[in-house]
C-alpha positions as CSV (number, residue, x, y, z in Angstrom):
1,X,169.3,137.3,149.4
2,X,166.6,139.8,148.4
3,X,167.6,139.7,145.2
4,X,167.5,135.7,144.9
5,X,163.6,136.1,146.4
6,X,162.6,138.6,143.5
7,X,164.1,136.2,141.0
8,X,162.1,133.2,142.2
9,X,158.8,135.2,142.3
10,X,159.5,136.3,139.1
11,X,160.2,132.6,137.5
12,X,156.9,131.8,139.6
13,X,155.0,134.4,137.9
14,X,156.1,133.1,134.7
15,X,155.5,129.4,135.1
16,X,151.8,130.2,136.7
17,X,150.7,130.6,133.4
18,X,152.0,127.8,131.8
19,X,150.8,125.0,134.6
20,X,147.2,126.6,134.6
21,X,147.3,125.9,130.7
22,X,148.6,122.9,131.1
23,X,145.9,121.4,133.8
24,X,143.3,122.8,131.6
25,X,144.7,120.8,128.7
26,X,144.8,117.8,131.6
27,X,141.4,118.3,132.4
28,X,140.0,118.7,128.6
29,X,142.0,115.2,128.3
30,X,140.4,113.2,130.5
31,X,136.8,115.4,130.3
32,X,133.7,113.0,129.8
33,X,133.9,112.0,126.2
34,X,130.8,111.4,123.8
35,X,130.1,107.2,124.2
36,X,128.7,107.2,121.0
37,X,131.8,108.3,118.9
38,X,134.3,106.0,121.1
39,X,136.4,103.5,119.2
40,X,138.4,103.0,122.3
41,X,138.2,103.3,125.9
42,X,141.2,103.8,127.9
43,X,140.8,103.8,132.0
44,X,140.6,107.3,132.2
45,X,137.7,107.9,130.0
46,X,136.0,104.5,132.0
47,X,136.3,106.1,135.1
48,X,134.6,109.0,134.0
49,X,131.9,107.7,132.0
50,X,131.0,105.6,135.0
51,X,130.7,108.7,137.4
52,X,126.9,109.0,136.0
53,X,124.4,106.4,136.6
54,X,121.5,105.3,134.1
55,X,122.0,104.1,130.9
56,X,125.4,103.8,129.2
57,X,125.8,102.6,125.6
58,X,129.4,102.6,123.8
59,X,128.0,101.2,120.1
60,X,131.5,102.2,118.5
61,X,133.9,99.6,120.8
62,X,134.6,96.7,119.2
63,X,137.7,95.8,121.6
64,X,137.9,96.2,125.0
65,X,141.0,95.6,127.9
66,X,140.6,94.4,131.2
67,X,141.8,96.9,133.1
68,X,138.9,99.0,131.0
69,X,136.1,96.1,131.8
70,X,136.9,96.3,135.7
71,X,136.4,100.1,135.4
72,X,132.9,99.6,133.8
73,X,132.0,97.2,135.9
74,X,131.5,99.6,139.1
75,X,128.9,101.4,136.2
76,X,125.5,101.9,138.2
77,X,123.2,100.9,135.4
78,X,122.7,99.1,132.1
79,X,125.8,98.0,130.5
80,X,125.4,98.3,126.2
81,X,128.3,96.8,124.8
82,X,126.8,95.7,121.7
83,X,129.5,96.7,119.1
84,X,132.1,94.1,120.5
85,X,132.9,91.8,118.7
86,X,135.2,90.1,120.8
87,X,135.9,89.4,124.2
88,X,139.0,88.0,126.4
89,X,138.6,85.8,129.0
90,X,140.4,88.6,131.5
91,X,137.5,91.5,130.0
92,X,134.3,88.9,130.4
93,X,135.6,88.2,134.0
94,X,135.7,92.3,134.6
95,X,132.2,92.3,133.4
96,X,131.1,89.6,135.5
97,X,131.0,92.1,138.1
98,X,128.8,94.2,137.1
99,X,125.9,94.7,139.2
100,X,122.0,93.3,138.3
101,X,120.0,96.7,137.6
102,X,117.0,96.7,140.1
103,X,113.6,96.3,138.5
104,X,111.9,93.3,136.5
105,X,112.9,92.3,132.7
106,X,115.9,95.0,132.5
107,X,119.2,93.3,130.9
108,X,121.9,94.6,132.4
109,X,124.9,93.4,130.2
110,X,124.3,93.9,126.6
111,X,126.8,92.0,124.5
112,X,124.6,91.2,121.3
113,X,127.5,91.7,119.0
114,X,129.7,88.8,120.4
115,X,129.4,85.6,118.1
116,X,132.4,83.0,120.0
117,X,133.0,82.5,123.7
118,X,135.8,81.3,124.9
119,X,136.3,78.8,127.5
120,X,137.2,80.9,130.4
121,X,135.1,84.1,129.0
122,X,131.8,82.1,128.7
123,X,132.7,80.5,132.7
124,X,132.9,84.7,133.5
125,X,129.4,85.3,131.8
126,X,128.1,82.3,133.5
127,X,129.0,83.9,136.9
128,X,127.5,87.3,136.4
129,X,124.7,88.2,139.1
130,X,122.4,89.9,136.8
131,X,120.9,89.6,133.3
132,X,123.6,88.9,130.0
133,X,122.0,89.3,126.5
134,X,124.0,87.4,123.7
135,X,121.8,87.6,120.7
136,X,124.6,87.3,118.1
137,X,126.0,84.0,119.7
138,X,126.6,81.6,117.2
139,X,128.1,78.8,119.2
140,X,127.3,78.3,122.7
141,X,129.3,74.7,124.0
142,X,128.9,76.1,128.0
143,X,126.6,74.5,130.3
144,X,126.7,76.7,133.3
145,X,126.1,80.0,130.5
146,X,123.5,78.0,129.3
147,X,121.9,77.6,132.5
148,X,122.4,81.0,133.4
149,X,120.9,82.4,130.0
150,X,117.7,79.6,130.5
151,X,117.0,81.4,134.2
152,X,117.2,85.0,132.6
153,X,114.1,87.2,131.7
154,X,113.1,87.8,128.6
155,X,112.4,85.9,124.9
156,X,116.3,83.5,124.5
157,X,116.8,84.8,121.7
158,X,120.7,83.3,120.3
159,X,121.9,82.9,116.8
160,X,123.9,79.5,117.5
161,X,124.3,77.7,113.8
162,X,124.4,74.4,115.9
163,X,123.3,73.0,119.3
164,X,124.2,70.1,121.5
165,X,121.6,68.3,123.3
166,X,122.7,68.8,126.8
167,X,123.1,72.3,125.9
168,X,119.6,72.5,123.8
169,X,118.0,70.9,127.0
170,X,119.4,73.4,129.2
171,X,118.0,76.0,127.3
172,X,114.7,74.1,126.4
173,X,114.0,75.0,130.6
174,X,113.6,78.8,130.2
175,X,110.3,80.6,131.6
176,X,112.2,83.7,130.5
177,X,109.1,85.6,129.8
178,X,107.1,84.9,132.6
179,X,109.5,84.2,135.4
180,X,112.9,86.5,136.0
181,X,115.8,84.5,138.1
182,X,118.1,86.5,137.1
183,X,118.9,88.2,140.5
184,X,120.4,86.3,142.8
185,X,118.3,84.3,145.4
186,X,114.8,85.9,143.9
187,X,112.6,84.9,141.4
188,X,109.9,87.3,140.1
189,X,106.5,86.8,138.1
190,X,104.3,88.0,135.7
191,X,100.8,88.3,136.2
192,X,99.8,87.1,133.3
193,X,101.4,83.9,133.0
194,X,103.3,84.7,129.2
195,X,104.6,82.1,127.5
196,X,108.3,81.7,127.2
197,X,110.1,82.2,123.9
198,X,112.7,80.6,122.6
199,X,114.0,81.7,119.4
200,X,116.8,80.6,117.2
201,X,116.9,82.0,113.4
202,X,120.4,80.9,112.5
203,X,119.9,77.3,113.6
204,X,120.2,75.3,109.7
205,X,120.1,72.0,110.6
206,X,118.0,70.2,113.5
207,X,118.7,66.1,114.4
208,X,116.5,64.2,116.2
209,X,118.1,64.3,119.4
210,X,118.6,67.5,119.6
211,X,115.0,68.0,118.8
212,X,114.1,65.5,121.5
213,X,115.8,68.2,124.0
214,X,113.9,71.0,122.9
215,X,110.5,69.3,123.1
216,X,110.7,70.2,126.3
217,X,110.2,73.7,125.9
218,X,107.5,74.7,127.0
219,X,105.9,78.3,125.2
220,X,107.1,79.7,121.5
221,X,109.8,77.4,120.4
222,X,110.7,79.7,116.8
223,X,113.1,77.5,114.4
224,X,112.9,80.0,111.6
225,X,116.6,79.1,110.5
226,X,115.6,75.7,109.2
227,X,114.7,75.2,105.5
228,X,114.0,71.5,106.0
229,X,113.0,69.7,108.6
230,X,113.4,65.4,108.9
231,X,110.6,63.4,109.9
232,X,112.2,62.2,112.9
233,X,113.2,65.8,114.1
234,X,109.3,66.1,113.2
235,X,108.1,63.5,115.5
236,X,110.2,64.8,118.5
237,X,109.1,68.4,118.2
238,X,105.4,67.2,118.0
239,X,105.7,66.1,121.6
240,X,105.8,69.6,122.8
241,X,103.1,72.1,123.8
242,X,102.7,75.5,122.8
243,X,103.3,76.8,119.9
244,X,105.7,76.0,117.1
245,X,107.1,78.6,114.2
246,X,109.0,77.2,111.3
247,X,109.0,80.5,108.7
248,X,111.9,79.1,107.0
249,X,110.5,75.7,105.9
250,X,110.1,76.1,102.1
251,X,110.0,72.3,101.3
252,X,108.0,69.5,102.9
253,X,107.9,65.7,102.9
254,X,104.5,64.0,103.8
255,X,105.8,62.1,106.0
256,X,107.3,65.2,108.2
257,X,103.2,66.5,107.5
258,X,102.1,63.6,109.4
259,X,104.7,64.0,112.1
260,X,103.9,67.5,112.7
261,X,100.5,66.9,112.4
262,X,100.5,65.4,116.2
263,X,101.6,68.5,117.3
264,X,99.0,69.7,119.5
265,X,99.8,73.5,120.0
266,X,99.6,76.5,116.9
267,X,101.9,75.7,114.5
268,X,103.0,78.3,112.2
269,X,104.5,77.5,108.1
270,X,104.7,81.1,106.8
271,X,107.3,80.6,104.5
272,X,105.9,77.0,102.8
273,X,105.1,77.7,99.2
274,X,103.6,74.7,98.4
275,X,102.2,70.7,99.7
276,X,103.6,67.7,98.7
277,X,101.1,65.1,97.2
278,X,99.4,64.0,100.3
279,X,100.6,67.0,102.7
280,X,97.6,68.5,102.5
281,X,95.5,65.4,103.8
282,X,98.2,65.3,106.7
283,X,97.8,68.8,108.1
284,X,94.5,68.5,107.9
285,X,94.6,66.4,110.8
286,X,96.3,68.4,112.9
287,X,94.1,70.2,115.8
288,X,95.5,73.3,116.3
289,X,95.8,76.8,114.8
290,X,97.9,76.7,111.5
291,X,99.2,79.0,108.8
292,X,100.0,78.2,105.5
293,X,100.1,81.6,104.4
294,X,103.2,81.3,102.1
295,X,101.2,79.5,99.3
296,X,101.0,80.0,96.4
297,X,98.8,77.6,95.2
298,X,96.7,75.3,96.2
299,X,94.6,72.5,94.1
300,X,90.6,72.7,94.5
301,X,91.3,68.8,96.1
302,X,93.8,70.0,98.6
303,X,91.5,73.1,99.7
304,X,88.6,70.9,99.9
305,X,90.5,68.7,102.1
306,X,91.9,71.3,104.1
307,X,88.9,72.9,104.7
308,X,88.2,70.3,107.2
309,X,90.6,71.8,109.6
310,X,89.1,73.1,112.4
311,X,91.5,76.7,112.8
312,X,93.5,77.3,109.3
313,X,94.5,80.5,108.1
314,X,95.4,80.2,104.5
315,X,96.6,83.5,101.8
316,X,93.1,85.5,100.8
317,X,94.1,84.9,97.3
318,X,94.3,81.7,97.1
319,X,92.0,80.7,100.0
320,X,89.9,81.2,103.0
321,X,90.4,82.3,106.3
322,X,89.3,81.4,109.3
């Protein structure tokens, strides 16, 4: 009996060694790993990155599971997801979860790398209690996400390459940059009553009803994806207050002049290189601020005649400024 004791300390002595090296190897496996290097994120590595609060940003995933997105979810902070690409309907609803940082104009979710949506992943979004920013969103066909991202703070900034008009109205009702609804049941203000922005740079083509839906944006409506704009479009927009930026308009019709020379608010044609026979007469009846600083040239007629505008801001060399 005595000698069957010594034998099992012995084989205890020996395997001490071998379990303390191989917890430590346990422990190295599942120690917090660098965010910025991860291409992938098993639950084990969630669950620890989550242990600390603040600020957590994982640039390298492009993919991530479900089981991975309900881990992050319980994250204490901002969320920066912005190297995914994609997103299943199962991760967005994991996500969803997440909970609205406290403090005014803070996104919480950053998913700026995500371009498509699908059905049930843009529904998830559209549920989250807290702020979602989807700047590389090239199609956006979801009301409720649409309504959630018109209530959010901040400039809507989405790079949609088309728009819907029940979609384009939803989004025309955003106060994002004076008003923040994204926390549930409380809406906060600025002070200084800044205008809303709403900004879309990938947008190519604009008809006239979905033009009629964002006249009623109210603020910075930015359209700097269109190279052309239609007369009737023209007319629509013209409705609006605030201001209007088209830097991407290199050609111009007189009649869309005339139509945007209604337009009561600052309207801003950077990228215009030259009038069309007449334009010139046109815009020079509009009554706001306007750049023409993409010229690059101008005929003594059509400076004389825009010289009559009352706040015009033309290239030094080729003009005045006022």
């Amino acid at each position: 009996m005595r000698r069957n004791a010594m034998k099992r300390i012995k084989i205890r002595r020996l395997l001490l060694p071998a379990l303390v090296f191989s917890l430590g190897v346990h422990a190295l496996a599942i120690a917090a790993p660098d965010p910025a290097k991860l291409v992938e994120l098993t639950v084990e590595q969630a669950e620890v990155l989550v242990a600390k609060k603040g600020r957590l940003s994982l640039p390298g995933l492009t993919w991530l599971s479900a089981e991975s997105a309900a881990v992050l979810a319980r994250h204490e902070g901002e969320l920066e997801l912005n190297g995914l690409t994609e997103l299943s309907g199962a991760a967005a609803a994991g996500l969803s979860k997440h909970a609205a940082v406290p403090g005014f104009a803070r996104s919480d979710l950053y998913l700026n790398g995500i371009r498509h949506l699908s059905v049930q992943a843009a529904e998830a979004l559209a549920a989250h209690k807290g702020c979602v920013s989807l700047h590389g969103l090239e199609s956006l066909d979801s009301l409720p996400l649409a309504t959630k991202i018109a209530a959010q703070w901040g400039e809507v900034r989405l790079g949609v390459t088309t728009l819907t008009p029940d979609v384009a109205a939803e989004l025309a009702r955003s106060r994002g940059v004076s008003e923040d609804r994204s926390r549930p049941g409380v809406v906060i203000r600025r002070g200084d009553k800044a205008a809303s922005i709403l900004r879309f740079d990938r947008l190519t083509s604009l008809g006239k009803e979905v033009a009629q839906a964002l006249a009623g944006a109210d603020g910075v409506l930015v359209l700097n994806g269109l190279e052309r704009l239609e007369a009737g479009a023209a007319e629509q927009l013209s409705l609006r207050k605030g201001t209007l930026v088209l830097n991407g308009i290199k050609e111009l019709s007189v009649e869309t002049a005339a139509a945007l020379s209604a337009f009561p608010g600052e309207l801003v044609l950077k990228a215009l290189p030259s009038l069309p026979s007449g334009g010139a007469a046109a815009l020079a009846r509009h009554k706001g601020r306007l750049y023409l600083t993409g010229l690059k040239s101008l005929t003594e007629a059509d400076r004389q005649v825009l010289g009559k505008h009352p706040n015009l801001v033309l290239p030094r060399e080729i003009g005045f400024s006022q």
